[in-house]
N, C-alpha and C positions, 0 to 999 in steps of 0.2 A: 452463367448458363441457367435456362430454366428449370431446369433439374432442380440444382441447386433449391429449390423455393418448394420441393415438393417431396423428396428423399430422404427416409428418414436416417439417422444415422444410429451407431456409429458405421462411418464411413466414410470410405478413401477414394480421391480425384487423381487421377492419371493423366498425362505423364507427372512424374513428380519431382520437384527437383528444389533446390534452395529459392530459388524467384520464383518458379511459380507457385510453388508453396503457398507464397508472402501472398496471391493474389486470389488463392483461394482461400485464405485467412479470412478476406473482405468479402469473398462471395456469402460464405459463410453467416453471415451477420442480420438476414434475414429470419433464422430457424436457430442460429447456435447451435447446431448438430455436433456432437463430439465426432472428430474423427483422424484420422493418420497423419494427415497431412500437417505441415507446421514446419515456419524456416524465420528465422530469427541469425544473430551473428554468428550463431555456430552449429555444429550439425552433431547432436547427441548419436551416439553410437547405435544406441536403438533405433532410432529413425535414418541410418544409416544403413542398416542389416533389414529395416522393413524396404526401403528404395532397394536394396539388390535382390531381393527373396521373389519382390513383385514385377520383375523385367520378362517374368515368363507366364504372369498372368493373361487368360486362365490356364491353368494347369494344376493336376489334382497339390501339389507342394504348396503353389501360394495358395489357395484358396484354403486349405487345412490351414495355413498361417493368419491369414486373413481370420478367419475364424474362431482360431486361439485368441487372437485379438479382442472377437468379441465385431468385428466389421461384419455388418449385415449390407451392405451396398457400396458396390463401384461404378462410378460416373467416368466414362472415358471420354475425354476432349477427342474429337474423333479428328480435327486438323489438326492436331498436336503428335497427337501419339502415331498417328499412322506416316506421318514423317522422321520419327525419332526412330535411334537406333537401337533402343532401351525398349520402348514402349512399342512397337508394331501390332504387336502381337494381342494386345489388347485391344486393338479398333479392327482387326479381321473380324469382318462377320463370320467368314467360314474355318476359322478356329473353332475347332472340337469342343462341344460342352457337354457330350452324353455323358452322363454316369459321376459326373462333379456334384449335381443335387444344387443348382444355379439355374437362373432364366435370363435370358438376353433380351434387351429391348430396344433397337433402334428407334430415336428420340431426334433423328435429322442431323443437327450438332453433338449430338453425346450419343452414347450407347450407354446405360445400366442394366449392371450386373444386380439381380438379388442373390443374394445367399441363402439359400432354405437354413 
């Protein structure tokens, strides 16, 4: 995604899951932007507890998580997540974002989140 080449990080690509992880690894490789995302042969428990925390992003929980993390930007695959049963909620444009202290950006393919 174009995003990807222009977003600083750190920062997490949605939906997220063990493969597609691996394929945002490689998007990745233009910028080396530090971020959440990451799938290899096994699934560290931390990055376990960030994929369940974030199935209800935005909402004020993940983004305070997101946060702690130190994530200043989410890229939502907008064909991806708006079909998962995980991630919906994150390619709604009309998902509530007053008062989170975030900005949405419809990018055609992606939406990004900043995080102030």
């Amino acid at each position: 995604p174009a995003a990807m080449r222009t977003v600083e990080g750190p920062l997490l690509v949605l939906p997220s899951d063990q493969l597609q992880d691996e394929n945002v690894m490689i998007w990745s490789t233009s910028k080396f932007q530090k971020m959440v995302n990451g799938g290899s042969g096994f699934q560290p428990n931390d990055q376990a507890n960030a994929r369940q925390v974030v199935k209800s992003f935005p909402d004020e929980a993940s983004v305070t998580y997101l946060r702690q993390l130190g994530v200043r930007s989410v890229i939502v695959l907008k064909a991806q997540a708006a079909g998962s049963a995980d991630y919906a909620r994150s390619a709604d444009l009309s998902a509530p974002i007053e008062g989170l202290g975030i900005e949405r950006q419809d990018d055609g393919d992606t939406i990004v989140y900043t995080l102030d």
